[in-house]
N, C-alpha and C positions, 0 to 999 in steps of 0.2 A: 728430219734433223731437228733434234730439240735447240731451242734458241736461249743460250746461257740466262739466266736470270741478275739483272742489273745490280752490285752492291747497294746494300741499302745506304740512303745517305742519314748520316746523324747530323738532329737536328737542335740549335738551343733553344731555349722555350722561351717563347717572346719576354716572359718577365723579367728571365736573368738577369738582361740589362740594365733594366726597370731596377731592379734592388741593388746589382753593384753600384751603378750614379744615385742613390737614394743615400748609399752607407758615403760616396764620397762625399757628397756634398754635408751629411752629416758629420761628418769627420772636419769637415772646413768651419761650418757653424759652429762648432764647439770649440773651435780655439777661443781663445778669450781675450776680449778688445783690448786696446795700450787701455793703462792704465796713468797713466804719467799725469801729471799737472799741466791745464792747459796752456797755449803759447796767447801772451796777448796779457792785456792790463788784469790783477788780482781782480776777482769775484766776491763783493761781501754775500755769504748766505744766512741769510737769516733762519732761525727756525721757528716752529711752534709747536704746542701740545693739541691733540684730539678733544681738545672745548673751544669754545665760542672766544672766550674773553682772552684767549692764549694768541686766537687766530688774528684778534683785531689789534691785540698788542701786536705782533708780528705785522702784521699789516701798516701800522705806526713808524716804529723802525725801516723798516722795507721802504717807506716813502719817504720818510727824513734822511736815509740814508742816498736815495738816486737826487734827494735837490742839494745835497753836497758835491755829488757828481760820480755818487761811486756805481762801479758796476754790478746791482745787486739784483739777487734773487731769494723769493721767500717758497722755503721748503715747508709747506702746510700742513698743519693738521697729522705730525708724525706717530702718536704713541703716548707712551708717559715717560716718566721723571725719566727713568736710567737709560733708556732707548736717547732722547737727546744733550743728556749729560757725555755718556761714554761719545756719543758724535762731534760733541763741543771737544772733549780730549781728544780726539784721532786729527782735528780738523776740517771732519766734513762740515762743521757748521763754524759760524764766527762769533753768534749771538743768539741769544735767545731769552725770553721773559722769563722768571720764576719766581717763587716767593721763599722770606725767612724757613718759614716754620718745615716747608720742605725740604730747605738745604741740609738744614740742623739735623729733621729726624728723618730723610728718605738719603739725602745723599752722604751727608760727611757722618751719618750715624756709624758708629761703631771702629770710625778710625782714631787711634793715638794724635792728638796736636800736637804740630810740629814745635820744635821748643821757639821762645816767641824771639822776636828782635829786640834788642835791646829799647828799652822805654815804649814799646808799642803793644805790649799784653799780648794775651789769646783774643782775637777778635776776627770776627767771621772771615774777613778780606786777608788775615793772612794767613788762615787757614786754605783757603782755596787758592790763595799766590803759589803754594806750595803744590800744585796742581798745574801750574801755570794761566788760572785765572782771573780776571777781574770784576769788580762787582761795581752797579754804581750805586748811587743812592736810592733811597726808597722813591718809587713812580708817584706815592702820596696815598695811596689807598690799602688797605688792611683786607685781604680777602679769605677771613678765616674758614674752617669747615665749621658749620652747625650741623644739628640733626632737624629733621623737619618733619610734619604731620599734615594733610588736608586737616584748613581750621573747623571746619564743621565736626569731624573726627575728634580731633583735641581737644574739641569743646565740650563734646558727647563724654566725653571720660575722663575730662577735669584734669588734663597736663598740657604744664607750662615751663615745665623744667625736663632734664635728662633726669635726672634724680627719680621723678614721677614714672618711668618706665620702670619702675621697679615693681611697683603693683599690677604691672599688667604683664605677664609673660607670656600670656597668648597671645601679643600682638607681630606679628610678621614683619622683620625686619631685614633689608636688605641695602647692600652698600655698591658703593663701584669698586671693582676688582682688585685698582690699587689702593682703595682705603681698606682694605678684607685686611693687608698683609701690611701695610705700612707702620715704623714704629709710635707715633700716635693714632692709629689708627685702630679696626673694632676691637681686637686683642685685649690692646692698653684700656680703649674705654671701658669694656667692659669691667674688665678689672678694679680700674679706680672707682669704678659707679656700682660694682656688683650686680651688674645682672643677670638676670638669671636665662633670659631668652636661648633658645634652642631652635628656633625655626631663622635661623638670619643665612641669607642670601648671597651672593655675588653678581654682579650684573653691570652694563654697560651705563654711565652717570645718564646719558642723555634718556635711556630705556625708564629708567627708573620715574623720570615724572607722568609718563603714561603708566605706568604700574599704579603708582596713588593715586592716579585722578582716576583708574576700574577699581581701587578696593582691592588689588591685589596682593599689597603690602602698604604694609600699614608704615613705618620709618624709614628715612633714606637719610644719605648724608647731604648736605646740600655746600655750596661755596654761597659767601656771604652776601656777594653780589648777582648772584644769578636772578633774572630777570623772571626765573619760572614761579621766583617766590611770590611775586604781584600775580604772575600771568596763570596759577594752575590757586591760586589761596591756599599759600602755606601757611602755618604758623612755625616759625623757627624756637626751639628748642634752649630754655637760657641753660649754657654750662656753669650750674650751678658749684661743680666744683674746680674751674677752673682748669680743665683736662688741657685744651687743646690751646698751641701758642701763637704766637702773633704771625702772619702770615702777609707780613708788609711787600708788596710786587715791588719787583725790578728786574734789573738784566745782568745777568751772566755773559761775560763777552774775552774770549783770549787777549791776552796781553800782547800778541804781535799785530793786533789789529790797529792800523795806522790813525795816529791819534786825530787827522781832520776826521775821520771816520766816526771816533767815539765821541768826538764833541756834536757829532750831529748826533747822535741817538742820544746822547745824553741827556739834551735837552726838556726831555720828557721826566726827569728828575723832579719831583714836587710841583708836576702840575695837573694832575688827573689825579682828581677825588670820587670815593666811593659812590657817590652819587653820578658823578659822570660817569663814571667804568660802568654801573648798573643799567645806567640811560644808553650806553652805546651796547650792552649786551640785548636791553630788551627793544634796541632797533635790529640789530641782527635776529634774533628770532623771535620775536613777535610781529615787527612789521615787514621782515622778509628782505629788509635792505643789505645789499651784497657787502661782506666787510671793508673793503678797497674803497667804499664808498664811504660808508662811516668812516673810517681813518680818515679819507681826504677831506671831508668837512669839519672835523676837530680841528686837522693842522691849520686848515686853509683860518680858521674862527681864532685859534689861539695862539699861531706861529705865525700868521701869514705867507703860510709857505703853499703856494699852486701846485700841486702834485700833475703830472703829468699823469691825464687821465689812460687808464688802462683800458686795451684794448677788449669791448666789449663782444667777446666770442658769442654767433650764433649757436643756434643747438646743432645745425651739419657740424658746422667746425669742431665743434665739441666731444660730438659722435666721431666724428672722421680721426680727431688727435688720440681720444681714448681706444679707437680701434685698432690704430696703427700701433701704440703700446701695447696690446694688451696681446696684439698677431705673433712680436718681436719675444715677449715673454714667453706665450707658448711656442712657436714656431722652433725659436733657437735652443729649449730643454728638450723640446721635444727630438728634434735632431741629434742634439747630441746623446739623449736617452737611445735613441735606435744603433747611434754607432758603435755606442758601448753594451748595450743590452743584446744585441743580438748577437757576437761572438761568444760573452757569456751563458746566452743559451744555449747554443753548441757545445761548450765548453760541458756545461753541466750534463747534456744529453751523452757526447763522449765518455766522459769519468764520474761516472754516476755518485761515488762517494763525495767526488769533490763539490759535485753537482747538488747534493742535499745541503751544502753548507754556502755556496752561491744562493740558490733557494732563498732557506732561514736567512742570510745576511738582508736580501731585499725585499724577504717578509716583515721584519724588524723596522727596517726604514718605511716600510707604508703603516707602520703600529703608532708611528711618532705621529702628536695632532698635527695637522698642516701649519698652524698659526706658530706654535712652537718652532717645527722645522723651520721658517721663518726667520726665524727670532735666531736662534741660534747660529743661523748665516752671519749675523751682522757683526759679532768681534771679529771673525775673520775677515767678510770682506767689505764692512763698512754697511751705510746707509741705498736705497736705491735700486736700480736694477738687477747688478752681480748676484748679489744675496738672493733674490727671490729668481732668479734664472737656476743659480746654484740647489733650491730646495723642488721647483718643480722637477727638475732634471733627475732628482733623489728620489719622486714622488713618480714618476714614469716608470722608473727600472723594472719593478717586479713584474706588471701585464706583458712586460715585453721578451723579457726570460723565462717568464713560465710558460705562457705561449709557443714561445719558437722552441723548449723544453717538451711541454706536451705534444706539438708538431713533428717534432722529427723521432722522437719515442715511441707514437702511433704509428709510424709506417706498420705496413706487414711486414714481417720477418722475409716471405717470400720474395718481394721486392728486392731488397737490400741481397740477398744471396742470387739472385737474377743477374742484378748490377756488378756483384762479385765474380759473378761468372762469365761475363761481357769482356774479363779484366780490367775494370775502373780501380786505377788508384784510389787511394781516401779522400783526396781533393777534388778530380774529379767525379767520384760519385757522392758526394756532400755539393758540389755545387752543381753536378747536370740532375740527379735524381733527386737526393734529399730533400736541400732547399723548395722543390720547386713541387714536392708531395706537399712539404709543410708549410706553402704559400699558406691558404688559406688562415690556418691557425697563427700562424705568426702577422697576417695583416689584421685578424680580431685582437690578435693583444696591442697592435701600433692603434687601434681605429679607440679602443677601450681608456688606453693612456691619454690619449690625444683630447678625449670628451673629459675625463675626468682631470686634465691640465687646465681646460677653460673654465671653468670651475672654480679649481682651487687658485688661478692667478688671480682673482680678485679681491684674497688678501694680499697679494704685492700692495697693493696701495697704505697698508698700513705702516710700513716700513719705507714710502715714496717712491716706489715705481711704477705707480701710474695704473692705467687702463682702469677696464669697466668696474674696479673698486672703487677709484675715487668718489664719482657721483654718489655709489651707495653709502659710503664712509661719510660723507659729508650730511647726505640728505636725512641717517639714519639721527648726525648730531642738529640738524636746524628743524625736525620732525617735517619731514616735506616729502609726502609718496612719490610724486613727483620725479626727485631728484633720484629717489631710490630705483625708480623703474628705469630712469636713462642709463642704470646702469646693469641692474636684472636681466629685461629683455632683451637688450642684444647679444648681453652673455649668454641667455639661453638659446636666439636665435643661432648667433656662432656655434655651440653645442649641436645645432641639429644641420646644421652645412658641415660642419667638420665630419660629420655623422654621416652625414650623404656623398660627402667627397670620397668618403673610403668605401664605400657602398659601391660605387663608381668603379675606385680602384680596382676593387677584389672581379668586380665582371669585366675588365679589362685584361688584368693582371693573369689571373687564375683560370684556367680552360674550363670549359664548358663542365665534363666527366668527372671533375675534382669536386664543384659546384654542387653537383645532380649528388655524386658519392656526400659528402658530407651532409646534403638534404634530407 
């Protein structure tokens, strides 16, 4: 008597699970936090520019403003002019340092003045009230752009003037990226001075004095108080024709900010001269002294004001804060990259036409440079984390739709008409067979995104969201390897565990025969 042969049992394949609670929980991380205004007494935030003498004015403010009693924070070291201009209008920020000759030709260049007030003229203050800002008086110091040369160099070839680079147009010139483009900036000089150079540059202000001190370029632009001018022997360049205009510091600050507030910062109205601004730059980077510090011995020396000293963070701590930022940045695009990416790989693998134009859409978004993508976040969603959550998230798509596209397009045909013939509907055989042939290919394209997200969050910090950019962003402006590697190495470390992690995954995940096949 033959003894019936037992139905066979079907089975789900350990990972299914694995990816449905991977897509929930990415679907949950990608909602996007309240945004609202917090509950609790207003926040003064200060800000600053990406140089030294921006950070210690901020640094100024920030502490005159907590010994009036206010609740303040200093957003560091953000960018240039229009990155904390457009933040001062939105209200992410409340204040921040700048000068004349910037306002004139970077910010309120090329707008109509508004018609004046009766008996008060066109005058810079009410040109920007019209904005809804306020200006105060000059801080007492003139921090114009010069152009500079190592003096030995200068010497060698007998200039003393901008004028004088007119007989030398071999010599290699290069500027910081916002004086490339700004309207006094190399365009205009050129122009008024006629030169004729053809090899001029772009490059980052702090880069630039390691460039002159190797002989790699021969002119940069310099601020008139930078301390590199002692510390590298420059000779500064006289504007013989009078190109570049007065660049007298002060603060930018909205008009809703509560007036005990602006009376403490204000303070700082005509009492820091160029000599002093110079002396507190070339203690921040020459003798290595943290800016919080400098600030608090001016105040303490010229206000008598005892700054509540700031907690001085070890290097765990340090490490520990910037990793938790930097986990939150990738972690959260990254998730919500998979919960969106991987439908649209299906999508695309199903409707093939539609599919090449999903494709191109998220080959396009990886064409954009990352710093850009960046940047472009910010009118929409401000200064911060958003922004740079919003451009990783952009920058993950494509590995993870062309993968689970090339995944599930590779099955064999025979498979698919197997499964066909079993009777699997199209949902269930896209999630018992499909999916789980094109595990593999779909976890190299998550494993792919995920390394090349750690990576690229390290421009978040340029726009103030923190993690293992900051240190580098910092150490790159006080020349300190140092500072630069607390932020390097553990970013590359993070790259080779994230790396491993999914290593992990795929031999957990993915059966043995899939493994072996795709070897």
């Amino acid at each position: 008597m033959n003894t019936p042969m037992p139905a066979p049992v079907t089975r789900r394949p350990r990972h299914h699970g694995a990816l449905a609670l991977g897509c929930v929980l990415a679907l949950a991380l990608a909602l996007p936090p309240a945004c609202g205004e917090p509950s609790g007494p207003r926040e003064l935030v200060v800000g600053s520019k990406n140089f030294t003498e921006s950070v210690v004015l901020g640094e100024l403010v920030t502490q005159l403003g907590a010994d009036a009693g206010a609740p303040v924070r200093h957003a560091r070291q953000l960018g240039g002019t229009r990155l904390l201009w457009n933040a001062l209008l939105r209200g992410e920020l409340d204040v921040y340092p700048e000068y004349t000759g910037t306002i004139t030709q970077e910010i309120l260049a090329g707008e109509d003045p508004p018609a004046p007030r009766p008996g008060a003229g066109d005058t810079l203050a009410e040109r920007l009230a019209a904005h809804g800002v306020r200006i105060s008086a000059p801080i007492g110091f003139d921090n114009t752009y010069v152009l500079g040369m190592r003096r030995e160099r200068a010497e060698q070839l007998g200039i003393t003037s901008i004028s004088d680079l007119r007989a030398h147009p071999d010599l290699a010139l290069a500027f910081s990226s916002e004086f490339m483009d700004r309207g006094d900036g190399w365009p205009a000089l050129a122009a008024r001075y006629s030169l004729p150079h053809r090899d001029v540059r772009g490059l980052d202000h702090d880069l630039a004095y390691k460039g002159l001190e190797q002989g790699t370029i021969d002119v940069t632009d310099l601020y008139a108080t930078d301390a590199e001018i002692r510390g590298y022997d420059l000779r500064p360049l006289r504007d013989d024709a009078g190109h570049f205009p007065e660049y007298q510091a002060l603060l930018l600050f909205r008009d809703d900010v509560p007036t005990a507030w602006v009376d403490a910062f204000t303070r700082l109205e005509n009492a820091i001269s160029a000599g002093d601004m110079t002396a507190m730059n070339a203690r921040v980077k020459l003798d290595g002294v943290p800016e919080h510090v400098v600030a608090a011995d001016v105040l303490r020396e010229r206000f008598g004001v005892t700054a509540e000293p700031a907690a001085v963070e070890t290097w765990w701590t340090r490490l520990r804060r910037h990793t938790l930022e930097h986990l939150l940045l990738v972690g959260i695009s990254l998730a919500a990259a998979i919960a969106v990416a991987l439908p649209l790989g299906v999508l695309a693998a199903r409707r093939p036409r539609l599919g090449q134009l999903v494709l191109g859409l998220a080959g396009v978004l990886q064409t954009i440079p990352s710093l850009a993508l960046f940047v472009f976040m910010i009118p929409l969603l401000g200064i911060g984390g958003p922004p740079a959550v919003v451009a990783l998230f952009l920058y993950s798509l494509l590995p993870v739709v062309r993968n689970t596209h090339a995944g599930l397009t590779g099955i064999t045909p025979a498979l698919i008409e197997s499964a066909r013939a079993l009777g699997l509907p199209p949902h269930a055989r896209l999630r018992l067979v499909e999916l789980p042939l094109a595990a593999p290919s779909i976890l190299a394209g998550i494993k792919t995104a995920a390394v090349i997200n750690v990576g690229t969050a390290t421009l978040g910090a340029f726009i103030g969201a923190g993690g293992y950019g900051q240190p580098i962003f910092t150490g790159i402006r006080l020349d300190d390897t140092g500072l630069i590697l607390q932020g390097a190495v553990p970013a590359a470390l993070l790259a080779l565990v994230v790396h491993g992690v999914f290593e992990l995954a795929e031999r957990r995940l993915v059966p043995l025969g899939l493994r072996l096949a795709r070897g």
